[in-house]
Phi, psi and omega in degrees: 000109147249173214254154158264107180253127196253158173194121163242159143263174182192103163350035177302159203207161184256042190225092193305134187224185159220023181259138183295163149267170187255160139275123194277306191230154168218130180241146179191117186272154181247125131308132154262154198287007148283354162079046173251136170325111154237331150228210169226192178172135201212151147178144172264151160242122205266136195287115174336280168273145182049060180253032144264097172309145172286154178314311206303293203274348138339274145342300181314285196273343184079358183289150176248164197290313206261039140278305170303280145024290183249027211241150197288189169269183197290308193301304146236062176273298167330299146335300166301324165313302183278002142307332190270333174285335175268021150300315177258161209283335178213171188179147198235159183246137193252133136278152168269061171130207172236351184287359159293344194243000177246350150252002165276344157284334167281002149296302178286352180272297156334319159251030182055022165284155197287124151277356184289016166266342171267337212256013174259340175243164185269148193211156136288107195275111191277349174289326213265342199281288216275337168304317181306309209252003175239003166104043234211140137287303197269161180274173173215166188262132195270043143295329196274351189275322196313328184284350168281323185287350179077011201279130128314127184275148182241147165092203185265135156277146172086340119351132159245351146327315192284284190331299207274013181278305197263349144318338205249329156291327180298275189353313149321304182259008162242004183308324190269018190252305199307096156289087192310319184296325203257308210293325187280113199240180160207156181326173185177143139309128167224141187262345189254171202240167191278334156318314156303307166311289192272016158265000168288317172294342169266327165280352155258331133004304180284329188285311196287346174300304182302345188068014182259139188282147185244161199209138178332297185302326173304312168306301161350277164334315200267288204306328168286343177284332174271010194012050150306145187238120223223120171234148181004300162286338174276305206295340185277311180296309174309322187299304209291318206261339188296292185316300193283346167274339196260359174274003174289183160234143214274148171291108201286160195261163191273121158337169190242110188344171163241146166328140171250146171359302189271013191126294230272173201253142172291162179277119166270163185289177185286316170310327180275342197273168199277178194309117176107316207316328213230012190305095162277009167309141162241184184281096235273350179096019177216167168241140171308148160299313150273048187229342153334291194282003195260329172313141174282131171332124181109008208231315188281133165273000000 
């Protein structure tokens, strides 16, 4: 078995568009199950839509346009990827978070390439692994895990070679913590965002202030108030996600600083802030399991 360790980049833009974003770049270390370097795989791609990078993500990756430019198209940089992954007879994909791996499926849709091969393998989201075994809520970047870990950081941050090189150290070092029965997932589709999520968690939040028992239609009720726009397939997942939220016990929100001396109110820390307020999700493409199992038959992938 080998660990694959992925990293993408993606033309992401601080601007509302209705053009997808791309994947840009693909960086991916290959591990052997002794969790030793046996290659790499490095490539930019050049992007359908926006293939003039925006400054923001300029900045971000240090990638440059006439790099960018001169770089093949998605179909066959993918393709190569995947000659390459199939140099190993088997392989598990390690990620920072999921969203790498919901944009190589929406990437591969998007150009009409087959997808049951991603939406067939398994992976370790390695954010949620290290949230898990060091007691964390909030997400972190892995820069900041390498530096909890004492790991020196290397490369370009935002790269995604170098990102998937110190993935590949977190990994290392958190590797004997991974409950392989639990730990492993796969894409799943998802139709509401993570904004939708939690505002179904902020409204039983709001239900339990009031003291009111909360019930699916009230939640309904509030998300429509909110002209969330709820189709079939969302409202059985938001339900889904619903079922599994309201049996927690809901968190109380942390006080509210106090003022210093001279007025101004302190900035609280991320630890002080309320549940989402300090939420770096992004919509990440999986489903919690239970909110998996929680789904109606014909719902689940």
């Amino acid at each position: 078995m080998d660990y694959i360790i992925l990293d993408i980049e993606f033309n992401g833009r601080k601007f509302a568009s209705d053009k997808p974003m791309e994947v840009i770049e693909i960086g991916a270390v290959r591990l052997n199950e002794s969790l030793q370097q046996v290659d790499e795989f490095s490539s930019l791609i050049k992007p359908v839509y926006f293939s003039k990078l925006n400054s923001f993500i300029r900045e971000k990756t240090g990638i440059a346009q006439e790099d960018i430019d001169v770089a093949k198209g998605c179909v066959p940089i993918f393709r190569a990827f995947r000659e390459w992954l199939d140099r190993s007879e088997a392989c598990t994909f390690v990620t920072w978070g999921g969203e790498d791996m919901k944009r190589i499926v929406l990437d591969t849709r998007m150009h009409r390439m087959d997808d049951a091969y991603w939406l067939q393998a398994d992976y370790y989201d390695l954010l949620k692994i290290y949230l898990r075994t060091r007691g964390l809520t909030n997400d972190v970047s892995v820069e900041k895990a390498l530096e909890e870990l004492g790991i020196p950081a290397q490369g370009t941050a935002h790269r995604a070679l170098d990102d998937a090189r110190m993935t590949a150290e977190i990994f290392r070092s958190v590797f004997p913590e991974i409950q392989p029965e639990t730990d492993a997932r796969r894409y799943k589709d998802m139709y509401s965002n993570a904004k939708e999520r939690r505002m179904v968690k902020n409204a039983l939040r709001g239900l339990a202030v009031q003291k009111v028992q909360p019930t699916w239609e009230l939640i309904a009720e509030k998300l429509a108030k909110a002209k969330v726009d709820i189709n079939i397939k969302k409202a059985a997942e938001l339900k889904a996600y619903y079922d599994v939220e309201v049996e927690k016990p809901i968190k109380p929100r942390p006080p509210r600083p106090e003022r210093t001396p001279d007025g101004e109110q302190p900035v609280a820390s991320a630890e002080d802030q309320p549940d989402g307020a300090a939420d770096t999700e992004a919509d990440s493409g999986e489903v919690d399991a239970a909110v998996a199992e929680a789904l109606p038959e014909g719902e689940r992938q």
